[in-house]
Steps between C-alpha positions, in 0.01 A plus 500: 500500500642879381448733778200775371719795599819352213213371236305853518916661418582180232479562164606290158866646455399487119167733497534672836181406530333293837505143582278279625610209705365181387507246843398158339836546303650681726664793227409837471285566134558792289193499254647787280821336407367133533732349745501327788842620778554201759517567832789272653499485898259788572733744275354624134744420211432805294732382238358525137744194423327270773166630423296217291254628190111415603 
């Protein structure tokens, strides 16, 4: 689970624009740019190369 206070200051390093954090996958979504960032022991990977196309 992504703390509310980080997700509401996340956003897709590719847009700038919000994420939303998807908890049956456990990765944080960005719908603009289509890809899904992992989160990897409680810490967001906001790495365009380790983000995965939806």
């Amino acid at each position: 689970m992504i703390d509310p206070w980080l997700l509401e200051r996340l956003v897709c390093p590719a847009t700038r624009t919000p994420l939303r954090y998807d908890d049956t996958a456990g990765e944080l979504i960005s719908d603009e740019a289509r890809l899904a960032y992992p989160v990897r022991d409680g810490v967001p990977v906001l790495l365009i190369e380790a983000a995965r196309p939806l």
